[in-house]
Steps between C-alpha positions, in 0.01 A plus 500: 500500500257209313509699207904589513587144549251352181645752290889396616360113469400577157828671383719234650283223315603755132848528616503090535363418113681800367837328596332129397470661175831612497662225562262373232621737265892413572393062439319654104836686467719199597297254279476725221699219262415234640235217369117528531536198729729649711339834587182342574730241759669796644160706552307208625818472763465879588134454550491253697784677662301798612251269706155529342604492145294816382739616256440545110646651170225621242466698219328821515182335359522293820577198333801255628814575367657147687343253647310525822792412765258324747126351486461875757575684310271362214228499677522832645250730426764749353320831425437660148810698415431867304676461183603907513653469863572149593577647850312447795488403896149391556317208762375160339323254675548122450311162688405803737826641615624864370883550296641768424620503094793727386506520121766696293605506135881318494696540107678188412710492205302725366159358521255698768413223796281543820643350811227451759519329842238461814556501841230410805349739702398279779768508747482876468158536591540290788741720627261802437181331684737362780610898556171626431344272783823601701364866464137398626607361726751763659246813406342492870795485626698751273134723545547512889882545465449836266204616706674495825820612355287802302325523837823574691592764232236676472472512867877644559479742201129667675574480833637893449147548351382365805662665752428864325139383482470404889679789555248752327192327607680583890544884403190713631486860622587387822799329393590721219802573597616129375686391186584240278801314541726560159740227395794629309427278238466738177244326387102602459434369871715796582386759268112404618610504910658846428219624309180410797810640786496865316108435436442463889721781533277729331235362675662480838540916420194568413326282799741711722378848327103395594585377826692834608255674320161357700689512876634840394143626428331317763745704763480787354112514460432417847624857629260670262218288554555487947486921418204508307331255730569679840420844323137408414502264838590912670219652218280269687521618845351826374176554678416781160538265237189462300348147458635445121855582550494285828400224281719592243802462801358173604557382163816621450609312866377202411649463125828589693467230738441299218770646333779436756402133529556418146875744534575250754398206364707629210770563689491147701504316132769756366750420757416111482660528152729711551704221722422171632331569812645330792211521810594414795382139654359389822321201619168656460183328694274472196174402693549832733581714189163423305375580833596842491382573161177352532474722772601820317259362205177459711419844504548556075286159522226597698442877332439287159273263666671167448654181722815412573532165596859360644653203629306428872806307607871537298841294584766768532698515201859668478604616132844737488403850334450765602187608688404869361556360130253212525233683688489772250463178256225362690314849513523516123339167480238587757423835333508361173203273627290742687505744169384213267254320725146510450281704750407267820840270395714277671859536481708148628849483622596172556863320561606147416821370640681174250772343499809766445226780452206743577263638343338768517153600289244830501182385362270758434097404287551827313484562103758273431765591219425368172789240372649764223538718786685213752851515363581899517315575849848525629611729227567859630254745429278216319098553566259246376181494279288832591305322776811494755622824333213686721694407830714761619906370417785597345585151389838456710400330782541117353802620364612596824372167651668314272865662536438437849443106476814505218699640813379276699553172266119454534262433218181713440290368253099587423198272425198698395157408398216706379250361716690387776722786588908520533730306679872633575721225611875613704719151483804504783719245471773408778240555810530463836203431697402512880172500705402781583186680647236462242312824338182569617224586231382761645768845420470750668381865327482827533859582300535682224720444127690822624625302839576216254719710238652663796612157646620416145696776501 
């Protein structure tokens, strides 16, 4: 804008000596025949006429061809004319203030004349440094207007991208089944919504095909393997077996035992992807419900030789879930402990009531789980470095722990340290608590895992 208006200054300031000069030219043509007296009268008059009195006629040499009109224009510092192209638009300077001069070759009676005049310069710049402080002076402003405005732009024209982008960061295999809204815009936000709703399709397909795939296998292997178990449990009872095939049997029982754990487990994960699981709630008495399965644990506890220390007194505290489903999570925790715990251990089981929530942790001085291990120990079928791999697991329990707490909008998390053991931490928001009789320290013993699974079940 500074730069378009000194250029428009500039041609204005040409456009005003070009018609000086011709006017100029029209007095030379008028006084053609007249006296040497009178021309130089006539030009002094149009001179002074034009308000500065920067006008002269010259030869091509530069030298006068009349008189100067006015003591200006004698004094003026009139530039050196070229004698092969007397034509020119250039800057002078004079007592410190810049002119334009406009020079151009005029014939007169025949005889080749230069007519030059000079204008000043300094009520143009004044208007250019009054607009170009004007400008300064306005840029904040102007910057802040085209930011917000750019702002508010950019804003409406990616808020598509940002509701596909909340969108897909929502989609997971439990909510696969979710799309993209599409705007029938015909533009590339369309195109690129279309394009991720047929990619989840394929993926929603071939989540489908693995999920059918592991329940259907997990059902149908359990008929096999509950044959081949009670077959050798029969081959047992055989008072003529020799001593190598009746270990032989034993083997094959137990790796079927072992077996139809991990087909249920399996199956229990299976069907928790296959639909959105809806357990049934109850007002469930938290306090008496670790109760129970530190009872059912003792005996596991004992047989390793280890301590299980619990709460000696415990407010009541009433969470809505359903009972089965967070025992079975607290067993996992509890036997998740008791296999990683050192020889003479102590697993803890404490509670801690806050404001809007409980908590509940299983702290066991095991190994620990090294911090590369921390964030996939609820991954299914994950095993850690090959000093945990030696305890006896299939890797699906945490899993299984973990879909349990989703259901239950709980949060399991897992602090682990090499020398200190593991914590496992169950957050329940939305509590209820009561007083209630507290838990005594002392649990009873004497049952087994089998009365515990059997409760489960």
């Amino acid at each position: 804008m500074w730069a378009n208006l000194s250029h428009t200054l500039k041609g204005e300031r040409r456009q005003t000596l070009d018609r000086r000069l011709d006017r100029l030219e029209q007095l030379l043509i008028k006084d053609e025949g007249a006296t040497a007296p009178k021309r130089d009268h006539d030009l002094a008059e149009f001179a002074h006429a034009t308000g500065n009195g920067l006008v002269e006629v010259l030869h091509p040499d530069g030298t006068l061809a009349y008189g100067p009109p006015t003591a200006a224009a004698s004094s003026f510092p009139w530039p050196k004319l070229q004698v092969d192209d007397p034509t020119m638009f250039v800057r002078a300077t004079s007592d410190g203030q810049p002119y334009w001069v406009l020079a151009r070759p005029f014939s007169l009676a025949g005889n080749s004349v230069v007519l030059i005049a000079a204008a000043p310069e300094a009520g143009n710049l004044l208007v250019i440094e009054n607009f170009l402080w004007g400008l300064l002076a306005s840029a904040p402003l102007l910057l802040v207007i085209s930011s917000a405005s750019g702002y508010w732009v950019s804003r409406r024209a990616l808020k598509p991208v940002d509701r596909i982008s909340a969108t897909a960061r929502s989609i997971s295999i439990r909510n696969i089944s979710e799309r993209i809204p599409v705007s029938p815009t015909g533009d590339e936000l369309q195109r690129l919504s279309e394009t991720c709703n047929a990619m989840f399709d394929r993926l929603e397909s071939s989540v489908n095909q693995i999920k059918r795939f592991t329940a259907d296998a997990s059902h149908e292997l359990r008929g096999p393997l509950s044959f081949t178990r009670t077959v050798a449990e029969v081959a047992l009872k055989n008072p003529q077996i020799d001593e190598e095939s009746r270990v032989a049997l034993k083997d094959i029982v137990d790796e079927m035992a072992k077996a139809a754990i991990l087909l249920e487990e399996m199956l229990t994960l299976a069907r928790a992807d296959s639909l959105p699981v809806a357990l049934p709630r109850t007002q469930v008495d938290l306090a008496w419900m670790i109760k129970d399965v530190c009872t059912m644990a003792q005996p596991i506890v004992e047989q390793h030789g280890l301590q299980l220390l619990v709460p000696g007194h415990l407010s009541g505290v009433m969470v809505l879930g359903d009972a089965s489903a967070l025992k079975r999570l607290l067993w996992i925790l509890l036997d998740n402990a008791v296999k990683y715990s050192n020889p003479n251990g102590t697993i803890t089981l404490s509670v801690e009531t806050l404001a809007g929530q409980t908590k509940v942790m299983v702290h066991d001085n095991g190994i620990g789980i090294s911090p590369a291990d921390l964030p996939f120990v609820f991954d299914r079928f994950y095993r850690a470095d090959p000093s945990r791999s030696v305890v006896e697991g299939n890797g699906l329990g945490l899993a299984i722990a973990k879909w349990i707490a989703e259901t239950h909008q709980a949060e399991l998390s897992v602090t682990s340290d090499a020398k200190g053991g593991t914590s496992f931490n169950i957050v329940f928001d939305n509590v209820q608590t009561s007083t209630v009789q507290g838990i005594s320290t002392e649990i009873p013993s004497g049952q087994s895992q089998e009365h515990f699974a059997t409760a489960l079940e």
